[in-house]
N, C-alpha and C positions, 0 to 999 in steps of 0.2 A: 504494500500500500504506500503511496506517495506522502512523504511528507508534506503539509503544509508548510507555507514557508510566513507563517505567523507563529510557529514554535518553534524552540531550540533544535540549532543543527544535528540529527541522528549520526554525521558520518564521524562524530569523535568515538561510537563505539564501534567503528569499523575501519580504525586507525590507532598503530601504538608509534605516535612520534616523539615521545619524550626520550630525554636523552637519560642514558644509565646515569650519569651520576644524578640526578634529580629526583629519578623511579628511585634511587637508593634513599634518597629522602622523604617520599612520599611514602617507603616503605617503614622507614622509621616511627615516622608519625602513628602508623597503624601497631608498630610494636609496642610503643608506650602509649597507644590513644587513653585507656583505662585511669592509670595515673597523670595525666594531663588534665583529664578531664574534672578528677578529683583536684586537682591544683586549683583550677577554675572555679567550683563550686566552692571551693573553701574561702576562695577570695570575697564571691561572692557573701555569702554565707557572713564573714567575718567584717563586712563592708568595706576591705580594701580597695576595689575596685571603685567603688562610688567616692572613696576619699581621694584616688586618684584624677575622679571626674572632674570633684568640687577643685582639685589643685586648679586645675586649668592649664594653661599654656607655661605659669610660673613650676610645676612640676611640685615629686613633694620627694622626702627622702626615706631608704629603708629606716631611718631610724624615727621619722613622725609615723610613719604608715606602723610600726609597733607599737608605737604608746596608742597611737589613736583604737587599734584590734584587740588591745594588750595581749599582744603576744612578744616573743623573742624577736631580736633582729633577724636574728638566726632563721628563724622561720619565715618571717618574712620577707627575708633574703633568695630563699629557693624559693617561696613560691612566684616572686617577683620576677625571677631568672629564668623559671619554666613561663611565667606567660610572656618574656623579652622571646624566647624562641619559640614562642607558638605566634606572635606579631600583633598579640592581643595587648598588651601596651609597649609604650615607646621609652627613647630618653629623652630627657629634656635637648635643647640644644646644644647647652652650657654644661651640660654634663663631663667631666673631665674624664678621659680613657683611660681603664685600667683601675681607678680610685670610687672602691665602692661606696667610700663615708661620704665619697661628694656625688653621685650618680643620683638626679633626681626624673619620676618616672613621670609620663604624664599617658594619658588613653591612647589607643591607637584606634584605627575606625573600625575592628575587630571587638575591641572592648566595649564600645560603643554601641555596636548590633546587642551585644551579650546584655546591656543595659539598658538598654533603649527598643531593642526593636521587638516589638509584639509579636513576631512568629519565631523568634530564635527562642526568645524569652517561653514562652506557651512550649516548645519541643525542651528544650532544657529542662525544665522543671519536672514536665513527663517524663523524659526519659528516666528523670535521677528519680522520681517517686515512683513511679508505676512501673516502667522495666528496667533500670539497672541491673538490682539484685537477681531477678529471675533469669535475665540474658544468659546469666553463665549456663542454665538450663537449658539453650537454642540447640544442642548439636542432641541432645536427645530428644527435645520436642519436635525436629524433624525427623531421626529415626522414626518415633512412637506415632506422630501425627498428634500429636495431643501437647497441649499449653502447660507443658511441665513445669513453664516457670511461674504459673500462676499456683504455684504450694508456698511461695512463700508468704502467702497471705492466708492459707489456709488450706488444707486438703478434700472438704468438701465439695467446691466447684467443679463441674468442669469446664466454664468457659466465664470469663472477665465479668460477662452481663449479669449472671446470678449472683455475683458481687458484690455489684455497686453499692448496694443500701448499705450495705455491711461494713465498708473498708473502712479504714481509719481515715480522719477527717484531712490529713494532709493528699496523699494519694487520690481519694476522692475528689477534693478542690481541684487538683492536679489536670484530673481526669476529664471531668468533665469542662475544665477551661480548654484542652486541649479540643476534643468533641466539639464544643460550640464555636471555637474562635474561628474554625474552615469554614463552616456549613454557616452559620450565621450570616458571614459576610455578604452572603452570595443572596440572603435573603429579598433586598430591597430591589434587585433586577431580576431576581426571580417571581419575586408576586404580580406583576404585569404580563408577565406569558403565561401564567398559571391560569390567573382570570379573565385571560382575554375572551374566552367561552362563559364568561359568568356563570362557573357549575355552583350550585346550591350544595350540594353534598360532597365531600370529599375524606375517605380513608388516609388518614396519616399513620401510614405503617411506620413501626420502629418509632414513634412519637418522643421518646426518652421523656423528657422532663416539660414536653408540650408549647416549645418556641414557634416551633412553626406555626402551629395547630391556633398558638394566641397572634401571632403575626397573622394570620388568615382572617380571624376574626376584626382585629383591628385593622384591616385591609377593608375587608367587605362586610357591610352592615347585615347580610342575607344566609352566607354561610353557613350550613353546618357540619362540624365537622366530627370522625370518629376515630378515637387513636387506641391502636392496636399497638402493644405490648405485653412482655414480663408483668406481673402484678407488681413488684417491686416499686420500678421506673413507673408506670402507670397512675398510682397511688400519691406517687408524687406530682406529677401532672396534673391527675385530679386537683388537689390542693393548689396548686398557679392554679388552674382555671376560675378556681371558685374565688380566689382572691381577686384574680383578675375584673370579677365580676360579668363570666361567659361560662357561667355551670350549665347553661340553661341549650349552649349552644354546641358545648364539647360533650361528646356521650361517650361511651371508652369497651373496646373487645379486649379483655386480655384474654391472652395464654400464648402459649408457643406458638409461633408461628410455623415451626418445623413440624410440630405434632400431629401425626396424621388426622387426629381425629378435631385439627383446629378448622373453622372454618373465618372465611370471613365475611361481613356483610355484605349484601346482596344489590346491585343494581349502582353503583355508587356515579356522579358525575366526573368525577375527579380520583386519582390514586396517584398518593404521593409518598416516596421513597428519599431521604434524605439523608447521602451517607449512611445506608442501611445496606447494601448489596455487599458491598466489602468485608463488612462482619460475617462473609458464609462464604463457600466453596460454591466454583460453577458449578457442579450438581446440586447443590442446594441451592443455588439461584433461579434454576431451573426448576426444583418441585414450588418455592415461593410464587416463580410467578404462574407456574400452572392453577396454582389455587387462586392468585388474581386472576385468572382468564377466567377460571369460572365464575366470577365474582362479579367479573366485567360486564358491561354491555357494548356492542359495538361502537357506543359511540361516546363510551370511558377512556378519557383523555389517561392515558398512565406516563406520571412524571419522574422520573430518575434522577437525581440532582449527585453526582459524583465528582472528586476531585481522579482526573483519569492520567496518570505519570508520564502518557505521551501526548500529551494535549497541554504542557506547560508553556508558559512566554522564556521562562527562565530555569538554567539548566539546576540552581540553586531549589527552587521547588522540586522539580524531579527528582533530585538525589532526597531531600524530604519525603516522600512519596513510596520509595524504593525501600525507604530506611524504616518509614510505617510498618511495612510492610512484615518486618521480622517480631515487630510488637502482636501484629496478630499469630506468627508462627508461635513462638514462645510465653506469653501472655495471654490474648485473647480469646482463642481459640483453638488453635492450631492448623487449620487448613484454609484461613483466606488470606487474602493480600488487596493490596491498592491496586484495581486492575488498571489494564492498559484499554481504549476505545474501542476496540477489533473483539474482542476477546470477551467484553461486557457485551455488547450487541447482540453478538451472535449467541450467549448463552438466553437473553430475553428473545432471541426470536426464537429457539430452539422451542419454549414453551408456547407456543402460537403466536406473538408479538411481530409486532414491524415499523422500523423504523421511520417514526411521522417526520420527524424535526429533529435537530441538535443546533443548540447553544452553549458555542465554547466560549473560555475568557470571562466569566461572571465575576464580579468582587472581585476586589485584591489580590486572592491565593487562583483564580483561574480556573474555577470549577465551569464543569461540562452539565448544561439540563439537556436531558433527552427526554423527550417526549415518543412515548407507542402506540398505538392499538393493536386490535384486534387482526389480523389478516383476513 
């Protein structure tokens, strides 16, 4: 299939022209990523890095950046050294070479992202609360097929989503910041394709905590809508809605979607999917949407709102996207991933679907609405 040429160039993965000594550096990086990464967070963590912000341009020295952490020089010494070679801060100008009591650091525009920028910020935190600790579980949760690293939250589960209510409140915050901060964005250009049909009725599968489902409402005064999930996520939904003051308008199916014996409401205007396909395997996407076909009527607009790894503006999102992706091997699930455009499609058409529409590039992060029917 032909690249578009509104997304990042494909032929970097059909080319190795880096030169050996640089692949030797790049491989390093991947050999200490683990501890690095920890250097980072600590900084974080210890507000080193923000007091390097507040320095400014004037810089500041390992020996303020310890009183202010209270920690040692010492320590603040390497962690400042690993982030000079990771290019996450800088020296000052005036910095004199070789004399570390005069070496004053100030941000570099790496530290900056790590501070500032809302999607580096949103994947950091997740990774370090929700999959860090289980990653080291990835090479058996691809063996087994199964989220071996979600035991370290507890051995009950077996997938993230039976979770949620339950995790501890940092992970949780974690979690669901990351979850909202994609899908959210895409909202405000996605509610004008959605009701360009002004459907009265519409299935919010996978609903989680009922963003959408209240975004729809407060979109259209006529709406109503019905959110299918976990009783878990559900209940909490419930509870927005009624605050929201749309109890009247949000009605709610739980149970498993997977479960053969789930069905879903009948006849609906609208089916909408919001970063939901990704939490399952193409064969399970595939019995999902056979139960929307039955659900459907010919002339049930079904919306797919996904962020798709080759459908990025920026090669920085994609490797995002790719990296998701071992969250749901090891953590979420064990058998989905971030798909790619070709690959989703064809598993919705496989269930009688076809493809009406696509809109790529929505909000900030680039997410793809697809729209189906019926064939």
């Amino acid at each position: 299939m032909k690249q578009d040429s509104s997304f990042f160039n494909y032929d970097k993965f059909k080319t190795d022209n880096i030169r050996a000594v640089d692949a030797k550096f790049e491989a390093q990086k991947i050999a200490f990523a683990p501890m690095c990464y920890q250097a980072i967070r600590t900084m974080l963590e210890l507000g080193m890095m923000q007091a390097i912000n507040d320095a400014g341009d004037a810089g500041i020295t390992r020996k303020e950046l310890a009183e202010k952490a209270k920690i040692s020089e010492y320590g603040a010494g390497v962690l400042c050294e690993m982030a000079l070679g990771m290019n996450v801060i800088k020296l000052s100008q005036d910095s004199e070479a070789g004399s570390a009591d005069k070496e004053k650091f100030v941000i570099g525009k790496i530290g900056w992202m790590l501070l500032e920028d809302d999607l580096t910020k949103v994947n950091f935190w997740f990774t370090n609360d929700i999959c860090y600790e289980g990653a080291w579980k990835l090479k058996e949760s691809i063996i087994n097929g199964k989220p071996e690293g979600l035991k370290v939250f507890g051995d009950q589960w077996t997938t993230v989503y039976e979770a949620l209510s339950t995790l501890p409140d940092k992970p949780k915050k974690s979690w669901f910041e990351f979850d909202h901060f994609y899908s959210d964005i895409a909202f405000p250009e996605a509610l004008p394709i959605v009701f360009a049909e002004k459907p009265k009725t519409m299935l919010d599968i996978g609903g989680n905590t009922g963003k959408w489902s209240l975004a729809c409402c407060r979109y259209n005064p006529d709406v109503k809508m019905t959110i299918v999930d976990l009783p878990g996520q559900a209940n909490v939904a419930k509870k927005n809605a009624a605050e929201a003051g749309f109890a009247d308008r949000i009605d709610f199916s739980m149970g498993n979607v997977l479960d053969d014996t789930t069905k879903l409401p009948e006849n609906p205007d609208a089916v909408w999917m919001s970063q939901f396909l990704d939490c399952f395997s193409l064969k399970q996407i595939v019995k999902i949407l056979k139960k929307v076909y039955e659900a459907a009527t010919p002339e049930t607009n079904v919306f797919v709102l996904e962020p798709l790894w080759d459908k990025q503006r920026f090669e920085a999102s994609s490797y995002s996207l790719q990296a998701t992706s071992l969250y749901f091997t090891c953590i979420a699930n064990g058998n989905s991933k971030m798909y790619r455009y070709e690959e989703l499609v064809n598993a919705i058409g496989e269930a009688g679907f076809e493809l009406k529409t696509a809109h790529h590039n929505l909000g900030s992060n680039a997410y793809s609405l697809l729209v189906f029917r019926k064939k």
